[in-house]
C-alpha positions as CSV (number, residue, x, y, z in Angstrom):
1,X,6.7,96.8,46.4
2,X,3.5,98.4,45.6
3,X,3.9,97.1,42.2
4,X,4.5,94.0,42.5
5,X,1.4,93.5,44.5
6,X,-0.8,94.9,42.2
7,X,1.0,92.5,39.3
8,X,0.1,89.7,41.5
9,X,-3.7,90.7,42.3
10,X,-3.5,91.2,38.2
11,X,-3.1,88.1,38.0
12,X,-5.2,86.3,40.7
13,X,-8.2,88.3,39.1
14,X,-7.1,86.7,35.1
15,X,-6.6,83.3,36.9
16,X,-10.3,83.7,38.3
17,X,-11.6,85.5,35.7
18,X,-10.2,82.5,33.3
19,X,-11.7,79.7,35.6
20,X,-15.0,81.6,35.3
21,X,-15.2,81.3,31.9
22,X,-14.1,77.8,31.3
23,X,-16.5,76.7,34.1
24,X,-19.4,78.9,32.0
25,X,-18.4,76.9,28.6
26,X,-18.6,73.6,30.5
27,X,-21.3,74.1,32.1
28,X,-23.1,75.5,29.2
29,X,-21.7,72.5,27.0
30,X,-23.3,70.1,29.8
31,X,-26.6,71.7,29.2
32,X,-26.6,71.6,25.1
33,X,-25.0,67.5,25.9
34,X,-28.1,66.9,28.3
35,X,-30.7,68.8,25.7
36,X,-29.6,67.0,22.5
37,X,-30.4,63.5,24.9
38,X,-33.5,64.5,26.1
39,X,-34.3,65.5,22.6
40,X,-32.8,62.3,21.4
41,X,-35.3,60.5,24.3
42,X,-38.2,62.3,23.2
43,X,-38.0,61.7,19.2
44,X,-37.5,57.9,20.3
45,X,-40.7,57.7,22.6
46,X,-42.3,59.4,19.5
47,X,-41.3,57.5,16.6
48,X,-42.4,54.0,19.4
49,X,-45.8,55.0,19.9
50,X,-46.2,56.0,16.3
51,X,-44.9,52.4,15.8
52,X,-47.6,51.1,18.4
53,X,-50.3,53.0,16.9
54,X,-49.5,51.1,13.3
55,X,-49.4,47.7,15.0
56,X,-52.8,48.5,17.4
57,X,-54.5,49.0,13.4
58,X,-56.7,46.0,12.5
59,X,-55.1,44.2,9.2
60,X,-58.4,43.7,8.0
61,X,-60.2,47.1,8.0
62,X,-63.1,46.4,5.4
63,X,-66.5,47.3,6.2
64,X,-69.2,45.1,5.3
65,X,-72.8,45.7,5.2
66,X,-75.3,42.5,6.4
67,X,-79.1,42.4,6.5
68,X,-79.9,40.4,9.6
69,X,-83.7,39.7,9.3
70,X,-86.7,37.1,11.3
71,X,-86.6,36.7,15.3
72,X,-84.1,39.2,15.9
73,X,-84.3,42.3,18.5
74,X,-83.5,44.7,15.8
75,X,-83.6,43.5,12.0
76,X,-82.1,45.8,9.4
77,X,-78.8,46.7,8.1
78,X,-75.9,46.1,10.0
79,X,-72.3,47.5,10.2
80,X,-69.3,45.0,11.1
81,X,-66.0,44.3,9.8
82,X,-64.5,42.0,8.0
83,X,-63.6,38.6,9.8
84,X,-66.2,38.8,11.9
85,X,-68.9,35.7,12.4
86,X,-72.6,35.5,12.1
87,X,-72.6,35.3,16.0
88,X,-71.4,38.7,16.2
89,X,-73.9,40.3,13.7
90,X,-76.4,38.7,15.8
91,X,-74.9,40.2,18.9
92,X,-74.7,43.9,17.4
93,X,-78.4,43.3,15.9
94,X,-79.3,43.1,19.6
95,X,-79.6,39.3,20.2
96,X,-82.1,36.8,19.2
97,X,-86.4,37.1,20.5
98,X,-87.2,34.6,22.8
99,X,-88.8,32.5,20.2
100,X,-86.1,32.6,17.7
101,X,-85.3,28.8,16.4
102,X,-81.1,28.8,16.9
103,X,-80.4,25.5,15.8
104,X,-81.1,26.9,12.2
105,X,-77.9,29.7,12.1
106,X,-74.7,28.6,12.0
107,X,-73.4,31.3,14.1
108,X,-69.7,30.2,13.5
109,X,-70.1,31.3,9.8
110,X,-67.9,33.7,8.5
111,X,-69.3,36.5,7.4
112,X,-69.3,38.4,3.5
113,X,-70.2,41.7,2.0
114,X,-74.4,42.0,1.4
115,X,-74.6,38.7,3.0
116,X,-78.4,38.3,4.2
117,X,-79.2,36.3,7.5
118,X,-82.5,34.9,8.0
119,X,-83.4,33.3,11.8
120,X,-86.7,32.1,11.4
121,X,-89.1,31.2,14.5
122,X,-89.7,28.1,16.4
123,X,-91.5,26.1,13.8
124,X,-91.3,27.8,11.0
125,X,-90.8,26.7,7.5
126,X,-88.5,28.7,5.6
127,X,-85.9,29.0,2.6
128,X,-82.5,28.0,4.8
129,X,-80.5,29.0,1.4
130,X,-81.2,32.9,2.5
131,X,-77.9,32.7,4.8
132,X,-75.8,31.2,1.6
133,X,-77.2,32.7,-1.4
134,X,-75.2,35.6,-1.3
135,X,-72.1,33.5,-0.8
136,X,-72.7,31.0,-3.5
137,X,-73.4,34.5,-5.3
138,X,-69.8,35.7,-5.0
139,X,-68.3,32.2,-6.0
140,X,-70.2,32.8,-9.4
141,X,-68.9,36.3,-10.1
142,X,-65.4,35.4,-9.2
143,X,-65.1,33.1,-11.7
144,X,-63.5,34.5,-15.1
145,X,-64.2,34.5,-18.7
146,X,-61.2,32.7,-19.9
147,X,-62.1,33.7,-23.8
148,X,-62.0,37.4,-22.6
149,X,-59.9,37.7,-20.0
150,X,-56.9,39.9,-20.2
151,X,-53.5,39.0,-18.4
152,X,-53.8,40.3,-15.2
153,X,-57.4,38.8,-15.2
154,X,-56.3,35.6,-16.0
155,X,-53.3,35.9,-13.1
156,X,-56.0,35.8,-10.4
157,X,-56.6,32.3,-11.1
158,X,-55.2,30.2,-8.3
159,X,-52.6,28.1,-10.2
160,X,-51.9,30.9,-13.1
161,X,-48.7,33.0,-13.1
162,X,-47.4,35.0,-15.5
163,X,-46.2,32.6,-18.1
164,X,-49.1,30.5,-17.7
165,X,-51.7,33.4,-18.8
166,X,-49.0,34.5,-21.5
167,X,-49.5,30.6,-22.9
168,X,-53.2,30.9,-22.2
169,X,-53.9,34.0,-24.5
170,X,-51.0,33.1,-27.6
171,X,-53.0,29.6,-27.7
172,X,-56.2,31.6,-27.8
173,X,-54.6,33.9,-31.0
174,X,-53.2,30.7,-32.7
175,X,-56.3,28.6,-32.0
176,X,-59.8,30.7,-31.6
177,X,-61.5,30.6,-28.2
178,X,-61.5,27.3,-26.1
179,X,-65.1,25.2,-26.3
180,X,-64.4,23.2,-22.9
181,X,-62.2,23.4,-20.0
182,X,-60.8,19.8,-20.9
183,X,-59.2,22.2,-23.7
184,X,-57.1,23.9,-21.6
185,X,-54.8,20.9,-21.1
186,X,-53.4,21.6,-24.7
187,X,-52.0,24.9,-23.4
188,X,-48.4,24.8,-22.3
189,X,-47.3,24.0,-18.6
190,X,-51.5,23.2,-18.0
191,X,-51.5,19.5,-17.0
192,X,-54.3,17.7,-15.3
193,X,-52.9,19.3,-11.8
194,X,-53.3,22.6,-12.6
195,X,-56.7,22.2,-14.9
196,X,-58.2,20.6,-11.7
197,X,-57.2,23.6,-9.2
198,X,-58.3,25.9,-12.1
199,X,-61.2,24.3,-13.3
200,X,-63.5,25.9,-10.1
201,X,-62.4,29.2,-10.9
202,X,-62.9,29.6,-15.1
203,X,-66.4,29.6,-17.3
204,X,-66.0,29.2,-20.9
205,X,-68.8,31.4,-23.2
């Protein structure tokens, strides 16, 4: 009789002794199911703001300098970015002096890289070109040598792809350099069209 208790009490203590250990391996499986998600949550909310952070960047991130100069509170050398308008220059350059003539800035001009902005005085006779010299500047250096240009040179002419500046330099082997823009119309695929669209953009020397 003895025995048999003691087989049964055996057993109870495997049965509990079993349910111990599967409850330890589930509940230790619930804990690695619950740290893998909140790892899983985490890397997500990561990699999101990372994303944000690359969205909140500007697109244009140039720096230009500008030399604001006249009846301003502080003339000189001014930082700003690229995209921004003469009216914000004028802002960062602390605003115009009382006596400053406006109505001779156009403050809705974009503005460019060493660009120089004059705002003269109430009355005052001055060279209005200042604001645009630099401008009409940059139009003459982005024009290109079309005797001298290589390929990729001659691709940053609006209009002129690939095959176009192939055409452009065999015609220039075969034929010398070109005397005249008109010439250019000889040159396979350049019709009238495309001369006129190019015509801004080339010098001949």
């Amino acid at each position: 009789m003895k025995k048999l208790i003691h087989n049964k009490l055996v057993w109870i203590c495997l049965v509990i002794v079993g349910i111990l250990v599967v409850n330890f391996y589930q509940t230790e499986r619930k804990n690695e199911v619950v740290f893998a998600k909140q790892s899983l949550e985490e890397e997500i909310v990561k990699k999101n703001d990372e994303q944000k952070k690359e969205v909140s960047k500007p697109v244009n991130s140039k720096v230009f300098m500008v030399d604001v100069k006249g009846a301003i509170q502080k003339p000189g050398v001014i930082r700003c970015n690229e995209g921004e308008r003469v009216f914000d220059v004028i802002r960062l350059a602390g605003g115009f002096k009382e006596k400053a003539d406006v109505n001779k800035v156009n403050l809705a001009e974009k503005i460019i890289d060493e660009m120089v902005i004059y705002v003269p005085f109430v009355g005052e006779e001055t060279d209005q070109t200042l604001i645009t010299k630099k401008e009409e500047e940059t139009k003459q250096n982005d024009t290109i040598d079309i005797n001298h240009a290589s390929q990729s040179e001659l691709e940053k002419i609006p209009g002129v792809g690939p095959a176009k500046a192939k055409n452009i330099l065999d015609y220039i082997d075969i034929n010398g350099p070109f005397t005249s823009v008109e010439q250019l119309e000889s040159v396979n695929v350049i019709g009238k069209k495309s001369l006129e669209k190019m015509t801004q953009y080339i010098v001949i020397r």
